[in-house]
C-alpha positions in Angstrom: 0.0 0.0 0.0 2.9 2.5 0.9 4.2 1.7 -2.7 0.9 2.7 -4.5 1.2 6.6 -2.2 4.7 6.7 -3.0 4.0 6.2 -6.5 0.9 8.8 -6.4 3.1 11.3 -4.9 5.6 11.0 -7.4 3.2 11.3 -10.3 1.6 14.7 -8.2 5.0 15.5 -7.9 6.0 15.3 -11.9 2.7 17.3 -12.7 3.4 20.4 -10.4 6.6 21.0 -11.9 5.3 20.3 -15.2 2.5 23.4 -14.4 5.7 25.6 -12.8 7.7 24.8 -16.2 4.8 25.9 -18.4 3.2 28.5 -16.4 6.1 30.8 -15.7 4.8 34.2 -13.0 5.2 37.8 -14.1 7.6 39.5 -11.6 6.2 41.9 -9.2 5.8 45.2 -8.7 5.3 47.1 -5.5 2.5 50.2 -5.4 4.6 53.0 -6.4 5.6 51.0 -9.8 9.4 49.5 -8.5 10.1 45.6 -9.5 11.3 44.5 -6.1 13.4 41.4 -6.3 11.2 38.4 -7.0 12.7 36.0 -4.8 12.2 38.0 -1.5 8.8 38.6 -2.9 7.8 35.3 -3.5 9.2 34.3 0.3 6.4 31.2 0.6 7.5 28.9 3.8 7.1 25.1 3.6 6.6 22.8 6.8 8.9 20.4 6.7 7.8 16.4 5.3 7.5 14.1 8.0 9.7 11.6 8.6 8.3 8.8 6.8 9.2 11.2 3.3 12.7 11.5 4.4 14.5 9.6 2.3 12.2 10.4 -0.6 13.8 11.0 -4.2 12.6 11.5 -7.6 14.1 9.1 -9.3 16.6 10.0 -12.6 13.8 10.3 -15.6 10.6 11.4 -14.1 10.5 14.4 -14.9 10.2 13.8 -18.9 7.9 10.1 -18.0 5.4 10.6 -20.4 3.4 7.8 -18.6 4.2 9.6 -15.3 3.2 13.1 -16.7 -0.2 11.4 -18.3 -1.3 9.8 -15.2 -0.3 12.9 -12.4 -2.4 15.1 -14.9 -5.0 12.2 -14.0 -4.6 12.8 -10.9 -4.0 16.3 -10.2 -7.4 17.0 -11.9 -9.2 14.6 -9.7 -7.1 15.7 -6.3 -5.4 18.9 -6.5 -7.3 21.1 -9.1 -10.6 21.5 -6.8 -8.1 23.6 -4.3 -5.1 24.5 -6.6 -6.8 25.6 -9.5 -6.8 23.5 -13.1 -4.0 26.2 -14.1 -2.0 25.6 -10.5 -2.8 29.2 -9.7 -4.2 28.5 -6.2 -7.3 29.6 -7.3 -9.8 26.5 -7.0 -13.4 27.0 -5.7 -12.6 24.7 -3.3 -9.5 26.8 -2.4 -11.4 30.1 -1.8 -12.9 28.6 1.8 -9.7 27.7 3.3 -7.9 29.3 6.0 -4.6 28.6 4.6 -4.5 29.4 0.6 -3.2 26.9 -2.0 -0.3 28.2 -3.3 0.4 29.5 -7.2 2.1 26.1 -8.2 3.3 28.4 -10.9 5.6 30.6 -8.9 9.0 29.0 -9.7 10.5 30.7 -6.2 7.9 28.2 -4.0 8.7 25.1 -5.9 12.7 25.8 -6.1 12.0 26.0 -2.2 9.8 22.5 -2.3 12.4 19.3 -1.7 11.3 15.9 -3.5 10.8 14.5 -0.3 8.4 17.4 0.6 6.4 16.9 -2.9 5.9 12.5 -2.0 4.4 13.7 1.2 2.2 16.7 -0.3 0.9 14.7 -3.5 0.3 11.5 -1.4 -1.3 13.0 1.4 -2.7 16.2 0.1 -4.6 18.5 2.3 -5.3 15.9 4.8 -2.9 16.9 7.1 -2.1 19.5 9.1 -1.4 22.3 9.1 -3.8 22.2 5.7 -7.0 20.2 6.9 -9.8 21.8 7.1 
């Protein structure tokens, strides 16, 4: 059983980079019209995977798996999309009620910050957990 979530959270895994690669952000200007420096203004915080996801690693390939991509897309439009939008904009009806908000799976700074093992946890589990149940 911990095979078939390890193998769900990989394929999750492969399709939220696959929506960061395609849906690139604009940068981001501040009130008076200055581009502040997109990394400190995409500052997003992660909690750390639990320890069961440790030692989880995308393994050399997955990201161009056609059969992986084909069947997270499955997936993320069953699972994620109600919360996370079907763009990955964290826009999702679903999404709207909660008291913590999806994030923009498009914001390259947030996934650069997101470790493999913290994507196996997040695409197994998905907002099941805390701090994200609701």
């Amino acid at each position: 059983m911990q095979t078939i979530w390890k193998f769900l959270g990989l394929v999750v895994a492969v399709t939220a980079v696959g929506i960061w690669l395609v849906k690139p952000t604009a940068s981001v200007a501040d009130p008076d019209g200055d581009h502040e420096d997109e990394k400190a203004a995409h500052a997003h915080v992660h909690v750390p995977a639990p320890l069961p996801y440790a030692d989880m690693h995308m393994p050399p390939g997955a990201w161009t798996d056609a059969t992986l991509i084909a069947r997270g897309k499955e997936i993320y439009a069953t699972k994620c999309a109600v919360c996370h939008g079907d763009a990955g904009d964290g826009k999702g009806p679903a999404g709207a009620a909660l008291p913590l908000k999806p994030p923009d799976l498009r914001d390259r700074h947030a996934i650069d910050e997101m470790r493999d093992n913290y994507w196996f946890w997040r695409g197994s589990e998905g907002g099941s957990v805390d701090p994200f149940k609701s």
